[in-house]
C-alpha positions in Angstrom: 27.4 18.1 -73.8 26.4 19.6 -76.6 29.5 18.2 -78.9 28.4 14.5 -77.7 24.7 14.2 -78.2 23.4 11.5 -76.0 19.9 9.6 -77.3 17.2 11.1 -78.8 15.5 13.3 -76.5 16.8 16.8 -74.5 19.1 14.4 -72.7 21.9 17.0 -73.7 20.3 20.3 -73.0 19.0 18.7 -69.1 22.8 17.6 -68.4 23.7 21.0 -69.8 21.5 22.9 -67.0 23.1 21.0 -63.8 25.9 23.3 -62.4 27.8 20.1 -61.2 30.2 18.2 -63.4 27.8 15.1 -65.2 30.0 12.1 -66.6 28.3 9.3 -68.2 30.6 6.2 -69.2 29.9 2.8 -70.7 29.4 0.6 -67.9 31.4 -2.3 -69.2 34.2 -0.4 -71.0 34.5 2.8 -68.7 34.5 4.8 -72.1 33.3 8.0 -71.8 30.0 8.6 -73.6 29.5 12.3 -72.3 30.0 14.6 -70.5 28.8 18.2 -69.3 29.6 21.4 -69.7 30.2 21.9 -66.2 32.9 19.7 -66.6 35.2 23.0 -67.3 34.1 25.1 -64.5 34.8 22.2 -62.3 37.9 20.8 -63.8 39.0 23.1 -66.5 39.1 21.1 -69.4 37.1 21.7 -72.6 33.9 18.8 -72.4 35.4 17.7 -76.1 39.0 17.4 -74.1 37.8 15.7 -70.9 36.2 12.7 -72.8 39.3 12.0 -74.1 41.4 11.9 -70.5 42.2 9.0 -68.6 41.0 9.4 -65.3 44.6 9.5 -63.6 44.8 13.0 -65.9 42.2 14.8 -63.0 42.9 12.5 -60.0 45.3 14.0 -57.6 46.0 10.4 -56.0 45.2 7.9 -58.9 45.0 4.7 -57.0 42.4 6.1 -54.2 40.6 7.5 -56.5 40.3 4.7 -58.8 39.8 2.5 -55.6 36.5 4.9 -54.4 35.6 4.9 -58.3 35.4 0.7 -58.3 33.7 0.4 -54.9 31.2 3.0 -55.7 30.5 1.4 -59.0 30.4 -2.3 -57.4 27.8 -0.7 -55.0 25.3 0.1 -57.5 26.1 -2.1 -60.3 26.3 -5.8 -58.1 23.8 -4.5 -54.9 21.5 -3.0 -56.9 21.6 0.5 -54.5 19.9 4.1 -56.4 23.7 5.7 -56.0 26.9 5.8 -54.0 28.4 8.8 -53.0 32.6 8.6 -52.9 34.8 11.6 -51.4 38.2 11.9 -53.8 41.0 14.7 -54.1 40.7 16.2 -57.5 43.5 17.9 -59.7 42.1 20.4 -62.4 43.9 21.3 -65.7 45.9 24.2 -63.9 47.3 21.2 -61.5 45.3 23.1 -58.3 43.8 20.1 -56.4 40.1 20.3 -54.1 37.8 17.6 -52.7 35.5 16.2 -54.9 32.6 14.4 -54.4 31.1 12.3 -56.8 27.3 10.8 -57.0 27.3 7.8 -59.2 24.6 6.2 -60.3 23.5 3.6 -63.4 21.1 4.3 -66.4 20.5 3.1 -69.7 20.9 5.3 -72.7 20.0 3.9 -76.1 19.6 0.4 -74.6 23.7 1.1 -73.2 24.4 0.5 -69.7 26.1 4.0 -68.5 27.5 4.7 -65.5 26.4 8.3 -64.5 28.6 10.7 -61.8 27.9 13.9 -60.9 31.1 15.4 -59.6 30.5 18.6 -57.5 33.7 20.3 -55.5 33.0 20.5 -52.2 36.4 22.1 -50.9 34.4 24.3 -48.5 32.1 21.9 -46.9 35.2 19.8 -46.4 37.3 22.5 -44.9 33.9 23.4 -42.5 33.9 19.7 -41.4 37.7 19.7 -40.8 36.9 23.0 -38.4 34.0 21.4 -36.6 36.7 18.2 -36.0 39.3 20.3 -34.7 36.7 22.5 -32.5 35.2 19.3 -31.5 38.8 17.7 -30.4 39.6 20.9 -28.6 36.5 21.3 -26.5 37.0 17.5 -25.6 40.3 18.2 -24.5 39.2 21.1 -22.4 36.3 19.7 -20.8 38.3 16.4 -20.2 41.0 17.9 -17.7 37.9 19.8 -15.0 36.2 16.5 -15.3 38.8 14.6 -14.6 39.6 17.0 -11.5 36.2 16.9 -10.6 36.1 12.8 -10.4 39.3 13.2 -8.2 37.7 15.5 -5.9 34.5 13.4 -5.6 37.1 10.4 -4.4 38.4 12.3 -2.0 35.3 13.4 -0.7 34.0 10.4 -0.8 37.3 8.9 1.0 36.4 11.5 3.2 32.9 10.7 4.2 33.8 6.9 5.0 36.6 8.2 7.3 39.4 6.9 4.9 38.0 3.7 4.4 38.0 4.1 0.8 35.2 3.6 -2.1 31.8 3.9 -0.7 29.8 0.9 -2.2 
């Protein structure tokens, strides 16, 4: 952030420091105010460049994003919630696309209402929970069929002990 000093203080330098992406926009025009220099490891833009995007320019799906952009900001801004986290695919100046995951939050800088995400990429976590889905979906399906078999064989033995007469009860 240091080409868009924010406020008086070592607001600049402490945004500067975080190794996630930090965007801080008007909250009633969606301007952005600043940003981080994280903003280029994350999404490969310059921080003097990425103030001047429209959000569609590092969205890989626009609409969803803007969608989980709106509810998140609704969330805080009309229930009065600390933050809302919001998942969203994101495309980086090089056009390679990962999972984002943005924090956002509000604040007041210089008597300005701001919006405040912090956008971290979180590709691997996301590809880890996928794993644990599909693990979880096999080891359903492979418990499901003995179980199933098992229940059968109870039935029968159950048919069994009543001398065919059916369910016991």
């Amino acid at each position: 952030m240091k080409d868009t000093p924010v406020g008086s203080g070592g607001l600049s330098g402490i945004l500067d420091d975080v190794a996630d992406a930090v965007v801080v926009t008007d909250a009633d025009s969606g301007e952005v105010v600043a940003v981080n220099d994280a903003v280029e490891r994350v999404f490969g833009h310059r921080p003097s460049t990425f103030r001047t995007l429209d959000p569609d320019a590092y969205a890989a799906n626009p609409d969803a994003a803007a969608d989980a952009r709106a509810e998140a900001r609704r969330t805080v801004t009309d229930t009065g919630a600390a933050s809302a986290t919001f998942r969203w695919t994101a495309r980086r100046r090089d056009g390679s696309t990962f999972r984002a995951e943005s924090s956002v939050s509000t604040t007041t800088v210089d008597g300005r209402a701001c919006v405040v995400a912090v956008v971290r990429d979180v590709s691997d976590r996301a590809e880890r929970e996928r794993e644990r889905e599909r693990f979880a979906e096999v080891l359903t399906h492979d418990l499901r069929s003995p179980l199933n078999a098992a229940a059968e064989q109870v039935e029968s033995l159950r048919s069994e002990a009543t001398g065919g007469e059916g369910r016991m009860t």
